[in-house]
N, C-alpha and C positions, 0 to 999 in steps of 0.2 A: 132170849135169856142173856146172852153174852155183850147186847147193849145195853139191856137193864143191869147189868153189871159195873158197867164199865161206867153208868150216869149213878149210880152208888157210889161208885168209889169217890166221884167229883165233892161228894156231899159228907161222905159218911168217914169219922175217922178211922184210919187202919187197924189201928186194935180192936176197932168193935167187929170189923170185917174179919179178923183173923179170929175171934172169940166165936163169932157167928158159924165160921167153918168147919174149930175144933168142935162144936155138939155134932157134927156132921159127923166126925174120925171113927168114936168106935160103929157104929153101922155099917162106913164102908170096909173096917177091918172085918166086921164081921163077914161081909157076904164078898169080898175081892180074897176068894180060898187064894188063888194062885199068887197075885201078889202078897199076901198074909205070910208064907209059906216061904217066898224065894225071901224075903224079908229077913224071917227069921231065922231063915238056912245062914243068911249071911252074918248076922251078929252072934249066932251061935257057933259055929264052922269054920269062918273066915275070919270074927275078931275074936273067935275066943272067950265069947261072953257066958256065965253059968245062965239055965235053962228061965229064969225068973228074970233075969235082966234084959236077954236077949229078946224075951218076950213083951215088958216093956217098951225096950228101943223100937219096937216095931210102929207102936202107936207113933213115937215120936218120929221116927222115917219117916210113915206118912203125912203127918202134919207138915214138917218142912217141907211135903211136898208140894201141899193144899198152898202154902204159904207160900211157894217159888210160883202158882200157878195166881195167886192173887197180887202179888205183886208185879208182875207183867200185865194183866188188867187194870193196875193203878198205873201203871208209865203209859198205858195206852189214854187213862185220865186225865194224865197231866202230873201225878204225883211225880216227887224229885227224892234221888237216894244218889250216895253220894259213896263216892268209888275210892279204895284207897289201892297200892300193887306192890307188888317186888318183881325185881327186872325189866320193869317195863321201858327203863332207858331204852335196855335192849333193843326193845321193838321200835322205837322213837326213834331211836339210830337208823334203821332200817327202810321206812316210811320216805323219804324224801332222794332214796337211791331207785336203778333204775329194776334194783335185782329184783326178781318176784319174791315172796316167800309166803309159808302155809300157815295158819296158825288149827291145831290139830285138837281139838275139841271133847267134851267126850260128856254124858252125861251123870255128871258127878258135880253137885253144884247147880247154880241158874244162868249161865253160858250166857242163855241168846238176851237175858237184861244187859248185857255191857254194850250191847251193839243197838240201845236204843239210849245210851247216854256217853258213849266216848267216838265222835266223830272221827273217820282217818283221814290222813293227808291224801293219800291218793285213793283210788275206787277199789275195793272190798266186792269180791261176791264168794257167797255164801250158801253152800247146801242146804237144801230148808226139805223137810218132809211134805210132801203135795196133798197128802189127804187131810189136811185142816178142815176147820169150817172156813167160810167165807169171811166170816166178821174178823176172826183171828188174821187169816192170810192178808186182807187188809188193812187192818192194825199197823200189823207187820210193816207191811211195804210201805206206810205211812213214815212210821218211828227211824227203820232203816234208813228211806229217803235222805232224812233230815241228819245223815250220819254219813253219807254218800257209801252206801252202802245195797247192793244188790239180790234180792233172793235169786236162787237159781234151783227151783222145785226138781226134786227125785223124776224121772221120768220111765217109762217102761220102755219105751226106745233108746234110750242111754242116753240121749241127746244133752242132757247135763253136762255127760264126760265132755265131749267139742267146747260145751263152753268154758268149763273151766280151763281145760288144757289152753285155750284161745288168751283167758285173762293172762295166764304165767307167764305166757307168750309175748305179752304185751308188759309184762313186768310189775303185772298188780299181784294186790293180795287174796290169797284163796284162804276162804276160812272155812271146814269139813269135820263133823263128826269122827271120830278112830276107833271108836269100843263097840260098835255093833255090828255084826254082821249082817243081819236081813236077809239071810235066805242064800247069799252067794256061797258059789264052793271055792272062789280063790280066797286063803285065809293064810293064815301065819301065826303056829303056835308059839304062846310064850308061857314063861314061869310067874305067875302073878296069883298072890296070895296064897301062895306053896302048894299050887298044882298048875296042871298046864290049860289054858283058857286061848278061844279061838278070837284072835281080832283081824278085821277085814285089810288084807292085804293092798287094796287098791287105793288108799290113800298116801302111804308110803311107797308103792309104784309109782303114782303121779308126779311126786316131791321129786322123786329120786332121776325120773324123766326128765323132765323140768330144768333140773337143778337146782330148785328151792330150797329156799335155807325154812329149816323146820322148828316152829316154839309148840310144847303142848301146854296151852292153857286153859284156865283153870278161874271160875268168877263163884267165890262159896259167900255165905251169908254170915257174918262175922255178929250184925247186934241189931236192931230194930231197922234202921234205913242207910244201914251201911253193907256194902261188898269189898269183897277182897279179890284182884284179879292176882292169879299168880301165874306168872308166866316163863317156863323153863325149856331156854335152847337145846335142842337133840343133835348130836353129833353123831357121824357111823365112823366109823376105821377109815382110812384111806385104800385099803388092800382088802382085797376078796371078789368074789363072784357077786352080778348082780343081786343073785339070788341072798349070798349072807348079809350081803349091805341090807337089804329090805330087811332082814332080818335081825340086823341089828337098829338099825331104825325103829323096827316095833317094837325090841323088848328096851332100850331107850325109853321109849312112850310108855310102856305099861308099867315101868319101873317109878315114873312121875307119878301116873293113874293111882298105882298102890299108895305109894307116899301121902297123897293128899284124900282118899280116901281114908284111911288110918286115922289122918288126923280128924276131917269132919266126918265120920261113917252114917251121921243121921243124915247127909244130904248124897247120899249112895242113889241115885235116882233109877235103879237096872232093878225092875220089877220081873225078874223073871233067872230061874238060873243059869248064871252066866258062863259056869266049867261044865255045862251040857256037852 
């Protein structure tokens, strides 16, 4: 299915691809209860939406989502979309020193499209989830390749951790997920969207290891075949215990997370409730 997709896309234009997946939308709102549900927790809850809109935006969440999921199928085709950023000097500055640094992820937006059209200077590796299908995971490591950029798959041994900490080490770049936990118990609460919500402490562990200098970005869907990267440097204090550094590190990052979710809320991509 996911080749016959992906020889559509070569053929077929985008909007008829995206029309073809919105008849799809209400079906799966209807019968995806749980994503249905954290959806609407959130436009109702968290932005504040009355009970008729929020219930709207839900369809539209998903759509953007259908539409983040097909346009990664079109870059695997060949289609081209065209990247605009703020601060990305930043980064550009960064790239050609010998310092490592993070760039801290989160799924809010379509992330992993910028890493199949903005090559880096130096080698990138990347957290990628392991339980894909095959076709995707090679896709992947096809588009990455060509971006000099690394998957580095979730592993039940940890074995992950060695690698990344190995790249930092060597003064490349680490690019990680921030906003999900997964099951671990090391976490670090923060105040985001006026209550407190658990984010995975070991990515801010790592950085602060390290000594990586940390941006949390940010790649949202701004108009038909355009993205927007947005990418905001994280500072902690100079003074305190490891412990408040990471701590302030996280609520740094979730304070970005809130900001730019706010602004695109239909591209909220956290199917599930997130201040669990």
């Amino acid at each position: 299915m996911h080749r016959a997709l992906i020889g559509l896309f070569r053929w077929v234009p985008l909007p008829v691809m995206y029309g073809l997946m919105g008849l799809a939308i209400p079906v799966y709102v209807a019968t995806d209860g749980k994503g249905r549900k954290a959806s609407y927790r959130f436009f109702r809850h968290r932005m504040g939406y009355p009970r008729v809109k929020a219930f709207l935006h839900v369809f539209k969440n998903m759509y953007k989502m259908g539409e983040a999921v097909m346009d990664r199928f079109a870059a695997y085709a060949g289609r081209k979309f065209r990247m605009t950023g703020d601060n990305v000097k930043l980064y550009d500055a960064l790239c050609p020193a010998q310092t490592p640094f993070m760039l801290l992820a989160s799924h809010e937006g379509n992330y992993e499209i910028s890493g199949y059209m903005l090559p880096t200077p130096k080698p990138m590796k990347t957290l990628v989830y392991s339980g894909e299908a095959v076709t995707v995971m090679q896709n992947r490591a096809r588009m990455f390749g060509g971006c000099n950029i690394e998957m580095v798959p979730v592993r039940e041994d940890m074995s992950h951790i060695f690698a990344l900490n190995a790249a930092l080490e060597a003064g490349e770049i680490v690019s990680m997920p921030a906003d999900r936990v997964l099951g671990s118990s090391k976490t670090v609460k923060c105040r985001f969207f006026g209550e407190e919500a658990a984010f995975p402490s070991g990515p801010f562990t790592l950085a602060l290891r390290r000594g990586a200098t940390c941006f949390a970005v940010f790649v949202v869907k701004e108009r038909y075949r355009t993205f927007k990267a947005i990418v905001s440097p994280l500072s902690v204090p100079p003074e305190g215990t490891f412990r408040q550094t990471v701590q302030a590190l996280a609520e740094a990052y979730s304070a970005c997370l809130e900001k730019v979710a706010r602004a695109y809320p239909d591209q909220w991509f956290n199917f599930y409730d997130f201040w669990e």
